[in-house]
PyMOL CGO cylinders between C-alpha atoms (Angstrom):
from pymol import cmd
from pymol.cgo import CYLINDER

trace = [
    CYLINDER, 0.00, 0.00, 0.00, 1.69, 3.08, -0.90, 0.3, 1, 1, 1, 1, 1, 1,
    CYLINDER, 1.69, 3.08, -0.90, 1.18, 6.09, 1.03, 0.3, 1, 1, 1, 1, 1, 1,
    CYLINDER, 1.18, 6.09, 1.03, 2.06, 9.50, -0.19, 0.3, 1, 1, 1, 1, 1, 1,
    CYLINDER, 2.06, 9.50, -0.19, 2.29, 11.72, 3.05, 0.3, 1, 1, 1, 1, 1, 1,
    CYLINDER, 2.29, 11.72, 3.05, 4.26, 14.63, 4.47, 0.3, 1, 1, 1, 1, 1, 1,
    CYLINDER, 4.26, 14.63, 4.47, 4.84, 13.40, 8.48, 0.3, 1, 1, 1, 1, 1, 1,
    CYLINDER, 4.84, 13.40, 8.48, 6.55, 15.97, 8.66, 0.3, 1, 1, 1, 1, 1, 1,
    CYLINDER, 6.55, 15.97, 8.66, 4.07, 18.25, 10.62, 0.3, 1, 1, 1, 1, 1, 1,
    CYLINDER, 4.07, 18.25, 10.62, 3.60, 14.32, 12.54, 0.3, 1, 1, 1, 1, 1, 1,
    CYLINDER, 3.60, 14.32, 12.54, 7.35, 13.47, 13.42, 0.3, 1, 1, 1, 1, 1, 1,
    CYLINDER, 7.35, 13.47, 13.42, 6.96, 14.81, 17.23, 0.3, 1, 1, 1, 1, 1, 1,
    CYLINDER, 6.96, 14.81, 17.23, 3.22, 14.38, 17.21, 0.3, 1, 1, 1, 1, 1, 1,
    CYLINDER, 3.22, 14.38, 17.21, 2.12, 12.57, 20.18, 0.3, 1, 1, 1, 1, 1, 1,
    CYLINDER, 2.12, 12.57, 20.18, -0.42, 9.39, 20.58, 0.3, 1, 1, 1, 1, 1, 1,
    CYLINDER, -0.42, 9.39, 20.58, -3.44, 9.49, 22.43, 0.3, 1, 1, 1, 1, 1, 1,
    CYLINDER, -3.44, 9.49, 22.43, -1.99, 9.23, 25.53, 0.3, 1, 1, 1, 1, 1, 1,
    CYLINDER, -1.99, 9.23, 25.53, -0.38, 12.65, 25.49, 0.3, 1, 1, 1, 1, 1, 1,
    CYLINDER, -0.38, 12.65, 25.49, 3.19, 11.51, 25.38, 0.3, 1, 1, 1, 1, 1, 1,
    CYLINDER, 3.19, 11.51, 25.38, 6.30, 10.88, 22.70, 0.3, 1, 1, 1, 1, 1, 1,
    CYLINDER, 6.30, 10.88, 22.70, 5.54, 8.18, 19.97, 0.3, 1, 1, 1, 1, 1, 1,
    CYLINDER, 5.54, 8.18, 19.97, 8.90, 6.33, 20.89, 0.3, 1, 1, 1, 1, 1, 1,
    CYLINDER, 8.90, 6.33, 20.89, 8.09, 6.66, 24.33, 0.3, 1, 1, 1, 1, 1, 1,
    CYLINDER, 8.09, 6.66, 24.33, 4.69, 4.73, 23.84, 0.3, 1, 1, 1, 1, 1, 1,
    CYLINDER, 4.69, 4.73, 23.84, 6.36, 1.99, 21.21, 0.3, 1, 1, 1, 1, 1, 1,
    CYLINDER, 6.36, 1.99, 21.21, 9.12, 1.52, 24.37, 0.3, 1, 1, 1, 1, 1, 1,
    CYLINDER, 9.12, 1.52, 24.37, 6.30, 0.92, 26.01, 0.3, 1, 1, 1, 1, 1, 1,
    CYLINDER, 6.30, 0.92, 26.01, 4.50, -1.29, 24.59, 0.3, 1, 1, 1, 1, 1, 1,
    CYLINDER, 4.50, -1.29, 24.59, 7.32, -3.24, 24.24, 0.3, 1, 1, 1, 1, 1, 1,
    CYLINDER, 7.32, -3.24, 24.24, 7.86, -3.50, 27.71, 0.3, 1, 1, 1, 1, 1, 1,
    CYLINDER, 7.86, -3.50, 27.71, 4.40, -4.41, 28.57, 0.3, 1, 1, 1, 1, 1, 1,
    CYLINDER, 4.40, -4.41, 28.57, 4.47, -7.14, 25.85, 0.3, 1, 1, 1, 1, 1, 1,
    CYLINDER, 4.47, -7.14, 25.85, 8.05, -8.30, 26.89, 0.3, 1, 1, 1, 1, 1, 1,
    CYLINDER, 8.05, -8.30, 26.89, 9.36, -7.87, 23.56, 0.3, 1, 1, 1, 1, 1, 1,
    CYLINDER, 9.36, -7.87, 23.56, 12.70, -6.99, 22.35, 0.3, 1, 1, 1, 1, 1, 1,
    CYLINDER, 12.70, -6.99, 22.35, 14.10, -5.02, 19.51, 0.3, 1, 1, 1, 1, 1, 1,
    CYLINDER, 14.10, -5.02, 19.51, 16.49, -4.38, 16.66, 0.3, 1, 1, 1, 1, 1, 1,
    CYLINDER, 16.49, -4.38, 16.66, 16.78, -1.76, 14.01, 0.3, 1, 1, 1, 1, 1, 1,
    CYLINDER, 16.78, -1.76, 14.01, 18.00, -1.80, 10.88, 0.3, 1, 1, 1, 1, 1, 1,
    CYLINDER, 18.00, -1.80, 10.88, 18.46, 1.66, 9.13, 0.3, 1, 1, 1, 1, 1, 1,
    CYLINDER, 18.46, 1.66, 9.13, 19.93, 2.84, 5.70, 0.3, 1, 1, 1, 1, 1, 1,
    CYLINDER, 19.93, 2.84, 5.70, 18.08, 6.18, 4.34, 0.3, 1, 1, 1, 1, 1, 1,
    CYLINDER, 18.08, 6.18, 4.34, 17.88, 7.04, 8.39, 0.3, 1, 1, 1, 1, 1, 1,
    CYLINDER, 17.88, 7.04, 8.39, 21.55, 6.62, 9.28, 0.3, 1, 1, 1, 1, 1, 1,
    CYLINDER, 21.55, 6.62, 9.28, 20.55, 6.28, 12.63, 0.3, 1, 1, 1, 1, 1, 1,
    CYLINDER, 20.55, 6.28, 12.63, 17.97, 8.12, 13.50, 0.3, 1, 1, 1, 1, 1, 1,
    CYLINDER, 17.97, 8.12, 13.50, 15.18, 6.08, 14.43, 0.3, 1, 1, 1, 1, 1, 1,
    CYLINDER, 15.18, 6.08, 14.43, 17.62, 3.83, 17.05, 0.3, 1, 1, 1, 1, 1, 1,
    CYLINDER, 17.62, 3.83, 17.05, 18.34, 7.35, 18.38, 0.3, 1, 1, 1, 1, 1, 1,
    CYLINDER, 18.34, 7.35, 18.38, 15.02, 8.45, 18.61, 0.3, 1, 1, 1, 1, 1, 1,
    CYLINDER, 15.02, 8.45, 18.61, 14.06, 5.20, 20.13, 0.3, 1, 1, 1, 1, 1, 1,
    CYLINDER, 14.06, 5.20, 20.13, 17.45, 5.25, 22.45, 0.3, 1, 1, 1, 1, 1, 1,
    CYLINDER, 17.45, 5.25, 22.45, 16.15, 8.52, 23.77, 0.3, 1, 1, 1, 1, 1, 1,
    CYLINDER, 16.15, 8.52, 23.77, 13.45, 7.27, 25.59, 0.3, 1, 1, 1, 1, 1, 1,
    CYLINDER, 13.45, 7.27, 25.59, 14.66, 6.20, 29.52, 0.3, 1, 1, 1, 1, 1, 1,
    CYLINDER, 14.66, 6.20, 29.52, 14.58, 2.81, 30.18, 0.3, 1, 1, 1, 1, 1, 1,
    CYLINDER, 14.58, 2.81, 30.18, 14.98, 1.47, 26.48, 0.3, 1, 1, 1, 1, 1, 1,
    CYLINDER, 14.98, 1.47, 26.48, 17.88, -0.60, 27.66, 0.3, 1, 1, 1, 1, 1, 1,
    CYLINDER, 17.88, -0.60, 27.66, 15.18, -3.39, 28.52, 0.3, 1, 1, 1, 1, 1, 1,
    CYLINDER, 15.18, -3.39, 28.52, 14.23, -3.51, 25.36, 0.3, 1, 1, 1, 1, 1, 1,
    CYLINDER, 14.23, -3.51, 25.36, 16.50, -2.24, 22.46, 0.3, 1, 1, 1, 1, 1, 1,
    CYLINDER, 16.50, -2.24, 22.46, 19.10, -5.12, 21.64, 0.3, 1, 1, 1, 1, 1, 1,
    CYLINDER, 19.10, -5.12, 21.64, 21.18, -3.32, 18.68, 0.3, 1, 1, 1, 1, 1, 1,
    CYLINDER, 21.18, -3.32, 18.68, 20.64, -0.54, 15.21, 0.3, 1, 1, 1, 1, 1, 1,
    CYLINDER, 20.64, -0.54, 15.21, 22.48, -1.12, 12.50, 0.3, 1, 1, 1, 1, 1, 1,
    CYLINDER, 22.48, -1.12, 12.50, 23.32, 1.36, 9.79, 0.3, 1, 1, 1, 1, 1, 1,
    CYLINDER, 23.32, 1.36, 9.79, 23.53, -0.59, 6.80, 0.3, 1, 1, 1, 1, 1, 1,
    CYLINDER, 23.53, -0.59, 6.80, 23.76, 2.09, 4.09, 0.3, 1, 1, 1, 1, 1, 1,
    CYLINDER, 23.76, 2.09, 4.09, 26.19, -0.05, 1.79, 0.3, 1, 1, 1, 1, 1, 1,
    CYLINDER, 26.19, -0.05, 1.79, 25.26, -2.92, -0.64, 0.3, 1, 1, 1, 1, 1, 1,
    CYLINDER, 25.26, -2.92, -0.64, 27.96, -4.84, 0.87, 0.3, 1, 1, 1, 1, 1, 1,
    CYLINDER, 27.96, -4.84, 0.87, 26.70, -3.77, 4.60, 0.3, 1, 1, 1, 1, 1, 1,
    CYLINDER, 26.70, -3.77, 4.60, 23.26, -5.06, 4.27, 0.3, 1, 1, 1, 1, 1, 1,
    CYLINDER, 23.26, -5.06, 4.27, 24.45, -8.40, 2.66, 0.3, 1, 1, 1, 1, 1, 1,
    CYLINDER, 24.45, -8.40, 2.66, 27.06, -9.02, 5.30, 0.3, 1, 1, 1, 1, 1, 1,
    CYLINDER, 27.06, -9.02, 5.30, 25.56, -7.69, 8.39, 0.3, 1, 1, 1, 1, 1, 1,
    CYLINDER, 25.56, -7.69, 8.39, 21.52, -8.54, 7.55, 0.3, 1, 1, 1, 1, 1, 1,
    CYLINDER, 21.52, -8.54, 7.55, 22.16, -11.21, 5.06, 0.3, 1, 1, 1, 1, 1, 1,
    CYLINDER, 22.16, -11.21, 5.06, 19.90, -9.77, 2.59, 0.3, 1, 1, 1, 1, 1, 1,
    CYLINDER, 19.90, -9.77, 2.59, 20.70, -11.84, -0.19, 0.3, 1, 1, 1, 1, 1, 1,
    CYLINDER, 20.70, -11.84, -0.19, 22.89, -10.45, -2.95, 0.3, 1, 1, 1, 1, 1, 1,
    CYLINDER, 22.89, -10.45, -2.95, 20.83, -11.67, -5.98, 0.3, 1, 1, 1, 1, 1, 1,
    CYLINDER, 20.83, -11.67, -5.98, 17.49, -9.64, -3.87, 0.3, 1, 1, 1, 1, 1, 1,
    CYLINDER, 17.49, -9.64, -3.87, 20.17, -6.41, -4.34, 0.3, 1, 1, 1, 1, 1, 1,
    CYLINDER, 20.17, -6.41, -4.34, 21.00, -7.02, -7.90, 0.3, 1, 1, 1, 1, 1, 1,
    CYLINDER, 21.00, -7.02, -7.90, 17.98, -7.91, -9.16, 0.3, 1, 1, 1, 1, 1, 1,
    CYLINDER, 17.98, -7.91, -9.16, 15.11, -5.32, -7.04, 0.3, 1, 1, 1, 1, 1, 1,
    CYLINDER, 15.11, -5.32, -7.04, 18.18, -3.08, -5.80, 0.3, 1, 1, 1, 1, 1, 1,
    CYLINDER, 18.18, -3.08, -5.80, 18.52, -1.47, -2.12, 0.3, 1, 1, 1, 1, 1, 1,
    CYLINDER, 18.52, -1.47, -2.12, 15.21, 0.51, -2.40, 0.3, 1, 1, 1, 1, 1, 1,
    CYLINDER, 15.21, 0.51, -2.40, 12.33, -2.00, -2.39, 0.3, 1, 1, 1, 1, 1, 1,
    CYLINDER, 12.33, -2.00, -2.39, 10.18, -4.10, -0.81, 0.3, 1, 1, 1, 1, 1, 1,
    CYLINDER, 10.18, -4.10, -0.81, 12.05, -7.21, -1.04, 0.3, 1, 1, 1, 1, 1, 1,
    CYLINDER, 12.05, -7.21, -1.04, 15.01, -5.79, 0.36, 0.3, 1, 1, 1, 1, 1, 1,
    CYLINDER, 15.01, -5.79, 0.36, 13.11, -3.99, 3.25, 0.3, 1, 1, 1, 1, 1, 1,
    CYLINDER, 13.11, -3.99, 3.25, 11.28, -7.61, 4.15, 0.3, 1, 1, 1, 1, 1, 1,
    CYLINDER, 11.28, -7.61, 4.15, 14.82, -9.28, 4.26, 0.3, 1, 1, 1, 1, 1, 1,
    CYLINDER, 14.82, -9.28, 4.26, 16.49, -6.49, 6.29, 0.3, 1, 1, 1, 1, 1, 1,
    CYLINDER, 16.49, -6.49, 6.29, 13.78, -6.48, 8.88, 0.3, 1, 1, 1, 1, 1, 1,
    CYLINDER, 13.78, -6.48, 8.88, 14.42, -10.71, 8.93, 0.3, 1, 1, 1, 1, 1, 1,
    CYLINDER, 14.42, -10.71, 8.93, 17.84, -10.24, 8.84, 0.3, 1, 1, 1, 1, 1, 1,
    CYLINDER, 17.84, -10.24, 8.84, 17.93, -7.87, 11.50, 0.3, 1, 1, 1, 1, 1, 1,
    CYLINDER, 17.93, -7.87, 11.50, 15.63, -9.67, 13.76, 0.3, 1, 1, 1, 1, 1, 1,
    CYLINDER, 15.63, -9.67, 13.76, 17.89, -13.26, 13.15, 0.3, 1, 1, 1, 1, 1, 1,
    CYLINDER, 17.89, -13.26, 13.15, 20.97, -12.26, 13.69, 0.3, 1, 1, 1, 1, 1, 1,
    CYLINDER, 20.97, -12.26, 13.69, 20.40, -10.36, 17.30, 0.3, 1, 1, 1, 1, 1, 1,
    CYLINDER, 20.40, -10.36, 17.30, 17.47, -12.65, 17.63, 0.3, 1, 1, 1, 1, 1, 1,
    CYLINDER, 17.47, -12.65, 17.63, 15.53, -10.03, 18.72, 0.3, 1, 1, 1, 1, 1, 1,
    CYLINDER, 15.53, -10.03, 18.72, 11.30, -10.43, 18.42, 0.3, 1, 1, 1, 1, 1, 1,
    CYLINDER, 11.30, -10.43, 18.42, 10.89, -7.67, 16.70, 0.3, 1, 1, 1, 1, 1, 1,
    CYLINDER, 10.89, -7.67, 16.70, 12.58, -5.68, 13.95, 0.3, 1, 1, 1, 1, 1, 1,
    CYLINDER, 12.58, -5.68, 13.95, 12.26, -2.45, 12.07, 0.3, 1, 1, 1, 1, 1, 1,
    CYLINDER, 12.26, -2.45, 12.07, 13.84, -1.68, 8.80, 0.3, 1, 1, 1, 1, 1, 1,
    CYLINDER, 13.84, -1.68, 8.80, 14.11, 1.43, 6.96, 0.3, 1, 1, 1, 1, 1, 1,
    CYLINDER, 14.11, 1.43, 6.96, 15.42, 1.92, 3.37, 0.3, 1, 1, 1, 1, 1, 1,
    CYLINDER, 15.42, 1.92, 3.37, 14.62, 4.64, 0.74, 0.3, 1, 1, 1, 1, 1, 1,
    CYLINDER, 14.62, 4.64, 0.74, 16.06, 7.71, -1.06, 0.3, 1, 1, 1, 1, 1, 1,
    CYLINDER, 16.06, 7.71, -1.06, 16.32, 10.62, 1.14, 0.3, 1, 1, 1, 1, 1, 1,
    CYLINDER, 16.32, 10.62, 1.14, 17.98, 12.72, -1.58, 0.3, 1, 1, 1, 1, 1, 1,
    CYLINDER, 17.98, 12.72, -1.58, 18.43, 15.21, -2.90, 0.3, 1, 1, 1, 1, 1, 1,
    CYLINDER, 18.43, 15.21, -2.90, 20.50, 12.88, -5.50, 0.3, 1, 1, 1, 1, 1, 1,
    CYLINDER, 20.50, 12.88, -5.50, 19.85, 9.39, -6.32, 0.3, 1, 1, 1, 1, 1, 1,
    CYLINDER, 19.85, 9.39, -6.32, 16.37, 9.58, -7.31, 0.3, 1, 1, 1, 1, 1, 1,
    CYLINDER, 16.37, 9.58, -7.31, 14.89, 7.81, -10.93, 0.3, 1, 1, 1, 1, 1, 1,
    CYLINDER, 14.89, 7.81, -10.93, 12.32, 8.15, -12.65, 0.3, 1, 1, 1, 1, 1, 1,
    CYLINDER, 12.32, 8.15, -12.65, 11.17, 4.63, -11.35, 0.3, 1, 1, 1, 1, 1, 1,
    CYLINDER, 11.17, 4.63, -11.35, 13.00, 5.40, -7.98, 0.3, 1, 1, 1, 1, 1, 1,
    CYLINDER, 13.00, 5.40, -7.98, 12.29, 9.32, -6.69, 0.3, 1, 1, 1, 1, 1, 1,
    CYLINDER, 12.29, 9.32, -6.69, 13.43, 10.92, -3.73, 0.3, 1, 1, 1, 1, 1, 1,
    CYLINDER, 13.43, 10.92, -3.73, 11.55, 10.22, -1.05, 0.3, 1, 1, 1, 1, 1, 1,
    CYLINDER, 11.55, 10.22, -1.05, 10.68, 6.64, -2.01, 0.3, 1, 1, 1, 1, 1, 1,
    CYLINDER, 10.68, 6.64, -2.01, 10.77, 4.88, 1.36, 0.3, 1, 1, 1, 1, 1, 1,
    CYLINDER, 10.77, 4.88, 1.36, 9.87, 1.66, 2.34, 0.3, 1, 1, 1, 1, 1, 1,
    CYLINDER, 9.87, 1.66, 2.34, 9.97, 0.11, 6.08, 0.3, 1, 1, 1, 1, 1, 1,
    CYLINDER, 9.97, 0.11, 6.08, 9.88, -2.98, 6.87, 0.3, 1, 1, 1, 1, 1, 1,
    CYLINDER, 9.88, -2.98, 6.87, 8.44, -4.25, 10.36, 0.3, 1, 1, 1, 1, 1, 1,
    CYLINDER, 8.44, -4.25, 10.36, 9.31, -8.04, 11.85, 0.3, 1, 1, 1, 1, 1, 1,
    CYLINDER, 9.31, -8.04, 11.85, 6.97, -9.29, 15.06, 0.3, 1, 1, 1, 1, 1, 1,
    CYLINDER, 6.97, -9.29, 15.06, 7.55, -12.38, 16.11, 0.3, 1, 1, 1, 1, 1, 1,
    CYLINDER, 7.55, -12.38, 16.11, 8.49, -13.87, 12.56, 0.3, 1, 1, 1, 1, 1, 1,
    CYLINDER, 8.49, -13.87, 12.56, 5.38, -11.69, 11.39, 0.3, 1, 1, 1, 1, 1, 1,
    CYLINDER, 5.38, -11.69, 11.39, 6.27, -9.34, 8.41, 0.3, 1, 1, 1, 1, 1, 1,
    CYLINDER, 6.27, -9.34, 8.41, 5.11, -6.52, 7.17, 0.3, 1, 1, 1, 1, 1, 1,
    CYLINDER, 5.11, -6.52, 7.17, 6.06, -3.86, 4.45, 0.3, 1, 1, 1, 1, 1, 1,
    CYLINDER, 6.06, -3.86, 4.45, 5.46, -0.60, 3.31, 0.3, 1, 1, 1, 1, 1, 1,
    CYLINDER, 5.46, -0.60, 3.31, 5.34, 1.90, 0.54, 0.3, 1, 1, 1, 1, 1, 1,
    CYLINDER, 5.34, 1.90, 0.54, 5.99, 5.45, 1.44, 0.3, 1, 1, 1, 1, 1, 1,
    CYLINDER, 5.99, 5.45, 1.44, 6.78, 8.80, -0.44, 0.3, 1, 1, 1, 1, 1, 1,
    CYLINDER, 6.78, 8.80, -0.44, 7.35, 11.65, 1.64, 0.3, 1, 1, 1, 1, 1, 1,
    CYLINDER, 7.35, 11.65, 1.64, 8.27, 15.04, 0.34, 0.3, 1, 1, 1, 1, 1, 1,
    CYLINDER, 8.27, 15.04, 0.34, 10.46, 17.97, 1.05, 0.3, 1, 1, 1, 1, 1, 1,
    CYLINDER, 10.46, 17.97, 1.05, 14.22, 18.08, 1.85, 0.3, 1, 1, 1, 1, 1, 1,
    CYLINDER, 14.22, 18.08, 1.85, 16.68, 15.53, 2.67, 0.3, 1, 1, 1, 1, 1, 1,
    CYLINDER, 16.68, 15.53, 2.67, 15.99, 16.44, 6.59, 0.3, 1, 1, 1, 1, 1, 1,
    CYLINDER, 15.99, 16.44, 6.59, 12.68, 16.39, 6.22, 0.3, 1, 1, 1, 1, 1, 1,
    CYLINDER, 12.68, 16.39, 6.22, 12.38, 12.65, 4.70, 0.3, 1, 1, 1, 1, 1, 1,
    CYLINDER, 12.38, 12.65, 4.70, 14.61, 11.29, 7.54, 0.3, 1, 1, 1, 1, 1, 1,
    CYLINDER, 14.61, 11.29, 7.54, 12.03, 12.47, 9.85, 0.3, 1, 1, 1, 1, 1, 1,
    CYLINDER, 12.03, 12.47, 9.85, 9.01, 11.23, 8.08, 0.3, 1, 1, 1, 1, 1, 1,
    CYLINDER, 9.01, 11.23, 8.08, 10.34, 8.12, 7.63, 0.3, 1, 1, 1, 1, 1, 1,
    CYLINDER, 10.34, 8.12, 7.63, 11.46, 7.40, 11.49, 0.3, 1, 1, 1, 1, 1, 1,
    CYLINDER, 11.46, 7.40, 11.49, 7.31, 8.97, 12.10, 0.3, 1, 1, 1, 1, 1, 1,
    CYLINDER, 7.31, 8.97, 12.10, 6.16, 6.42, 9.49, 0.3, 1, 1, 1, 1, 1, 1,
    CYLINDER, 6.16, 6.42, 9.49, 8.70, 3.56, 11.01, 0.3, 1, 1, 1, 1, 1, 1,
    CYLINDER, 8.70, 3.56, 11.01, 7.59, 4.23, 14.53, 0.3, 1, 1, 1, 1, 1, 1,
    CYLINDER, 7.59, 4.23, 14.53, 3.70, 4.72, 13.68, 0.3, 1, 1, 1, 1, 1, 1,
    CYLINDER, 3.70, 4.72, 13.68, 4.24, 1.13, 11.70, 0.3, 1, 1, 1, 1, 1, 1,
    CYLINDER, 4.24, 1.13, 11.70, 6.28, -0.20, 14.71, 0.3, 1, 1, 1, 1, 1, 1,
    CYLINDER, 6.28, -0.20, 14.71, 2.95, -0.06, 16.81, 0.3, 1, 1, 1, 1, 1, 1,
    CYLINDER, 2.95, -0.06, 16.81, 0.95, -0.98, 14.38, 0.3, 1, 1, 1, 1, 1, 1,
    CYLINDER, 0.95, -0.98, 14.38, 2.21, -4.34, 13.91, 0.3, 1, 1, 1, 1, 1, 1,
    CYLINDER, 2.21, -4.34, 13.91, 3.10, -4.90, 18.06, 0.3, 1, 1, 1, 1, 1, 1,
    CYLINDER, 3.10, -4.90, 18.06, -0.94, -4.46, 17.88, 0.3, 1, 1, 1, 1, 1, 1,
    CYLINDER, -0.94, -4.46, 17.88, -1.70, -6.38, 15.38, 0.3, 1, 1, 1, 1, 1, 1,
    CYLINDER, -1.70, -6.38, 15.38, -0.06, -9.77, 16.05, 0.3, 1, 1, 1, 1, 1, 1,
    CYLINDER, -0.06, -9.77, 16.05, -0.58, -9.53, 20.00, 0.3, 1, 1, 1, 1, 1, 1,
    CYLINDER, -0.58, -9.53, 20.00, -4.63, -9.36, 19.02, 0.3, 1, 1, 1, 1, 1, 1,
    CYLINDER, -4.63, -9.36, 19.02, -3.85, -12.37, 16.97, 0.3, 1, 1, 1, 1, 1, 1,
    CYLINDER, -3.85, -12.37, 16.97, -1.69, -14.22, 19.74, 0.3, 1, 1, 1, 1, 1, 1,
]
cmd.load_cgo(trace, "trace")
């Protein structure tokens, strides 16, 4: 499902609770007893720190990697090298394996991957800035998505961790309703 938003405006917005997104995923982990792992490209970071920020994460955050390379995500996710050569970095395919990747090798329950074109190069035709897509891993359940934000490179980093985290609690939801 591809979703053509500007989170923007969203990237601090708060959930019903009145408090931080990443403080309520942290949360949610905790009260689920689940653990996580991020796996960032297009983010270089950013969503493990926003996560990171939130007190008390240590029960729950395992590792981030920054897997901005080819060669990164194939050695350190084990996304397959014929998924890079034949969909490239920027799709769903290599989203889903990063988020499996991710959550196999820290074995971790749950993973979030990120991977997109922040810009303000790289972009195709086929491929524009601000093609994102995040991947989300609960408990072997996976999940991907089609985003395209707009604006500057700043401003796509920080949709996409918005869009990651919204996702992230999303699919904690989803398959605890289903367990």
């Amino acid at each position: 499902m591809e979703q053509n938003v500007n989170y923007m405006a969203l990237a601090n917005a708060v959930n019903v609770e009145d408090i931080p997104l990443e403080t309520a995923v942290v949360q949610l982990l905790k009260d689920r007893g689940l653990t996580i792992t991020c796996a960032e490209s297009c983010t270089g970071g950013l969503l493990s720190g926003r996560i990171i920020n939130v007190p008390g994460v240590s029960d729950v955050y395992k590792a981030g990697f920054v897997t901005y390379s080819n060669k990164a995500k194939h050695k350190l996710l084990r996304v397959r090298n014929s998924t890079l050569k034949k969909y490239g970095a920027v799709s769903p395919q290599t989203a889903w394996e990063m988020a499996v990747g991710a959550a196999r090798v820290t074995k971790s329950d749950v993973a979030l991957a990120v991977t997109g074109i922040a810009g303000p190069d790289g972009g195709t035709p086929e491929k524009p800035v601000g093609l994102v897509y995040i991947g989300c891993s609960v408990k072997g359940k996976v999940s991907v998505k089609k985003y395209h934000f707009s604006g500057d490179r700043s401003q796509i980093r920080e949709s996409t961790v918005a869009a990651a985290l919204r996702l992230l609690r999303k699919c904690i939801r989803a398959v605890s309703e289903s367990s």
